[in-house]
FIVO-794788 format. One record per residue (C-alpha): residue in three letters; x, y, z. Coordinates in steps of 0.05 Angstrom, whole numbers, padded with zeros to 5 digits, always signed. Example, Ala and Ser with C-alpha at 12.3 -4.5 7.8 and 13.67 -1.06 7.14 Angstrom:
ALA+00246-00090+00156
SER+00273-00021+00143
//
This chain:
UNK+02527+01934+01896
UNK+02600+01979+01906
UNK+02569+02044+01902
UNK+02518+02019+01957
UNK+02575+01991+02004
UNK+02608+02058+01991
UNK+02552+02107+02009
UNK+02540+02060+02071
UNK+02615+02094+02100
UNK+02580+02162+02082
UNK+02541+02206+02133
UNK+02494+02189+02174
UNK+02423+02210+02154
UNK+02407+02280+02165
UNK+02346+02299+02216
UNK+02307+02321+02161
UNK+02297+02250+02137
UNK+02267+02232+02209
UNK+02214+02305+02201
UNK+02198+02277+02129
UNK+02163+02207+02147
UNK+02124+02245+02205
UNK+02062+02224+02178
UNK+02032+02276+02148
UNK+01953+02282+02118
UNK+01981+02286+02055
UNK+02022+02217+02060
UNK+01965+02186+02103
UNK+01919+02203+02044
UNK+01976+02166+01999
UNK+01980+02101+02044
UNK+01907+02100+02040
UNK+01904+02106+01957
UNK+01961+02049+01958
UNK+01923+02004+02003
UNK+01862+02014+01963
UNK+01901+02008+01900
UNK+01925+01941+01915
UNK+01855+01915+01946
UNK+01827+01938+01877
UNK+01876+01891+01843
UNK+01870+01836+01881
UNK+01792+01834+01884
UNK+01788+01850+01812
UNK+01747+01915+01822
UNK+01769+01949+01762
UNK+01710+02012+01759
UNK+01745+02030+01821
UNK+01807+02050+01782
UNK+01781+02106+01748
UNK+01780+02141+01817
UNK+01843+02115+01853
UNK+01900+02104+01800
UNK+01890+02183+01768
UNK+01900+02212+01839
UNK+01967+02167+01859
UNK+02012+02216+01837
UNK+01984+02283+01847
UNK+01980+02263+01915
UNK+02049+02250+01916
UNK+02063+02315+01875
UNK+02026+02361+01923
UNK+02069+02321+01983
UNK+02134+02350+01933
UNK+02102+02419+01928
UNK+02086+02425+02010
UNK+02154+02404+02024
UNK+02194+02444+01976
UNK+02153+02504+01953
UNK+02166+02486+01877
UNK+02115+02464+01822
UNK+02151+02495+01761
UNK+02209+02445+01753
UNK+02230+02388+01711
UNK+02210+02339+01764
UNK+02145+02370+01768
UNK+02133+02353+01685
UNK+02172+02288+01699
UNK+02102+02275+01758
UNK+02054+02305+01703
UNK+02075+02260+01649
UNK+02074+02199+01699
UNK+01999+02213+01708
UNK+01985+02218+01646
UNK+02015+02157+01623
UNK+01964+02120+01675
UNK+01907+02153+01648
UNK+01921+02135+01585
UNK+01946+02057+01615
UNK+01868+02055+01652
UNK+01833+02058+01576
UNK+01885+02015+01536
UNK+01835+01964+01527
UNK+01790+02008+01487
UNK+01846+02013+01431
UNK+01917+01992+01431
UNK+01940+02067+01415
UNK+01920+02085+01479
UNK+01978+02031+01506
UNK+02021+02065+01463
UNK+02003+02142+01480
UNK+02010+02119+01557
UNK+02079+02088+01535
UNK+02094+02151+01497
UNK+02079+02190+01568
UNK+02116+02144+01605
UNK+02183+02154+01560
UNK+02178+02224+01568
UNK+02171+02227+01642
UNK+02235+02181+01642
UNK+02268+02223+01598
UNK+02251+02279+01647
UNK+02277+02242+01710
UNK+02343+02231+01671
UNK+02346+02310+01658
UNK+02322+02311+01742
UNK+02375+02268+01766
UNK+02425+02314+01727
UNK+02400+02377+01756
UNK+02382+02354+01826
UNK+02465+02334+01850
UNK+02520+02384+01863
UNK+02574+02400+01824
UNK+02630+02372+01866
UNK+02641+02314+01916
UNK+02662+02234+01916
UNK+02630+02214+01860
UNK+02636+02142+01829
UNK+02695+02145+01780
UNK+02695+02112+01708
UNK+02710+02035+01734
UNK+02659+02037+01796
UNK+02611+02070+01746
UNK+02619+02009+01690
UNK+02603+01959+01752
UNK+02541+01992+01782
UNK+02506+01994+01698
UNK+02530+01923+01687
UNK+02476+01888+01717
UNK+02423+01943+01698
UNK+02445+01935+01628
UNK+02436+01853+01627
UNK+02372+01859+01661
UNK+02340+01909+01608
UNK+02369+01872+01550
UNK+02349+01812+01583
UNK+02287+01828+01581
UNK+02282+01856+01503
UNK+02313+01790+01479
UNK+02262+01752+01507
UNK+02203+01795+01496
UNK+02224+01816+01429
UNK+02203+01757+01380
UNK+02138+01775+01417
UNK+02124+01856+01401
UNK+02104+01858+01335
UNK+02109+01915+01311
UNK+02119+01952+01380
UNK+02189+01925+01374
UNK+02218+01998+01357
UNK+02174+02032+01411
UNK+02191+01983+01468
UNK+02267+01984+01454
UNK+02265+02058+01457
UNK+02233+02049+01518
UNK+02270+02003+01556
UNK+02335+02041+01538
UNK+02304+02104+01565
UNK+02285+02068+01642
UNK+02359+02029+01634
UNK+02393+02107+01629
UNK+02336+02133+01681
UNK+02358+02077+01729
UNK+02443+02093+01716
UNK+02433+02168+01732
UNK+02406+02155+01795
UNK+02462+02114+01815
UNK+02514+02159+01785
UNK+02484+02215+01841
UNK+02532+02172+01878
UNK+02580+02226+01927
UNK+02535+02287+01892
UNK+02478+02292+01940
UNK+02455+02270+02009
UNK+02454+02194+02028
UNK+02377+02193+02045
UNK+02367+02231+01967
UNK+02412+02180+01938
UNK+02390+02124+01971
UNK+02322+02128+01959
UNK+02326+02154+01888
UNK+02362+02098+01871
UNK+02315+02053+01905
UNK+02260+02083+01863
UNK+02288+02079+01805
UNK+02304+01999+01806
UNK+02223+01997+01830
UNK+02203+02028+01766
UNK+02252+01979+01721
UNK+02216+01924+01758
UNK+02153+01951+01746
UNK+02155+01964+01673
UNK+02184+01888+01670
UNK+02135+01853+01701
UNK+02081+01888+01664
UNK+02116+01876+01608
UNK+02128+01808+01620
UNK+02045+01802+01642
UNK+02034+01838+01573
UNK+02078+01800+01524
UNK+02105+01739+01548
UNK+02051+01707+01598
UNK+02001+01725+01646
UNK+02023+01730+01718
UNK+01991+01711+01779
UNK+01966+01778+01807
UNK+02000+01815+01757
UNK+01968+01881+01773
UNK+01977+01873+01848
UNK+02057+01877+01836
UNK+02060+01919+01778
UNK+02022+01977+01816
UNK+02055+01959+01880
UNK+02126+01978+01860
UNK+02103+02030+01817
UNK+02064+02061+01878
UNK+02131+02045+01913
UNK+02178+02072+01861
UNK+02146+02148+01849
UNK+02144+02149+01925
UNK+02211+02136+01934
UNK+02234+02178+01881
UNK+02194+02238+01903
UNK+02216+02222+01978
UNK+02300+02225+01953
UNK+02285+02292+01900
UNK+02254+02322+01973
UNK+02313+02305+02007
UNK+02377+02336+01957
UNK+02400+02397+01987
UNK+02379+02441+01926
UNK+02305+02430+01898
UNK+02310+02489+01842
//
């Protein structure tokens, strides 16, 4: 929690941030997808996926593109690889290699957002030095191995795979915070935010998964999914420099 206590001394947020959440038809189109989304979970509506879930987040993509002019950039695959990996997530049940093709997607688009959060910060400013660094992963880094050591005597042979995996969202999750001093507050903030949506996400369907059903398990896995790309997209808007 240092680096967040630090970047609350920062700047305050720029105007753009207020222009962004104007609501647009783009993000009103979103809000309605995400309401629907969650209704769908809760009421167990499942044939509805196949036309809500694939448009989540090229809605949010073309919200990226309006505001920023760019569709050929690592983000942008980062998006594509997202969707794919819930296409592939909506047919798992007709054979378990779809689960691991849409986990395949989903490791990709993480590695991406890594490579994203690397790009998308400037090249001088306050960053978090090597001691304030070491804090902010700490808890990151117990969470995600946490979460292997109880789910591994469980995986079967997706052991491999899902330790890949979880390593990848653990580094995806430190790079955001490491944007620390490199990029506006609203970017970092929201980013950041984002990112620890998408850890919990991938936990608690991994928990749902492997370990034991939850109660409305899809309801919160989608909701801070939804929540997560959102966010993410929202703080790659805001850095200074989208190339």
């Amino acid at each position: 929690m240092h680096i967040f206590y630090l970047f609350l001394k920062k700047e305050k947020l720029p105007c753009h941030e207020n222009d962004l959440m104007k609501l647009s038809p783009t993000l009103f189109f979103f809000g309605l997808l995400f309401l629907s989304e969650i209704l769908i979970q809760i009421f167990g509506v499942t044939y509805l996926n196949w036309l809500i879930k694939p448009l989540i987040v090229p809605v949010l993509g073309l919200w990226y593109f309006q505001q920023t002019g760019h569709l050929k950039n690592i983000f942008v695959a980062a998006l594509f690889f997202c969707w794919l990996g819930d296409v592939c997530l909506l047919i798992e049940q007709k054979s378990e290699w779809f689960f691991i093709a849409g986990l395949g997607s989903f490791l990709l688009a993480h590695v991406l957002l890594i490579l994203s959060y690397r790009k998308f910060r400037g090249s001088s400013g306050e960053e978090l030095n090597i001691p304030q660094k070491m804090r902010a992963s700490l808890p990151v880094i117990l969470a995600g191995t946490g979460l292997i050591t109880i789910l591994f005597p469980r995986l079967g042979g997706l052991q491999v795979p899902v330790m890949i995996y979880t390593t990848a969202v653990i580094v995806m999750v430190l790079q955001s915070f490491f944007r620390y001093g490199l990029t506006s507050t609203g970017s970092f903030w929201s980013v950041s935010f984002g990112a620890i949506a998408f850890l919990l996400s991938d936990s608690l369907l991994a928990l749902n998964k492997f370990l034991h059903p939850i109660y409305l398990a899809g309801v919160w896995v989608m909701a801070t999914y939804m929540a997560a790309v959102f966010l993410i997209v929202r703080g790659m808007i805001l850095h200074p420099d989208k190339r």
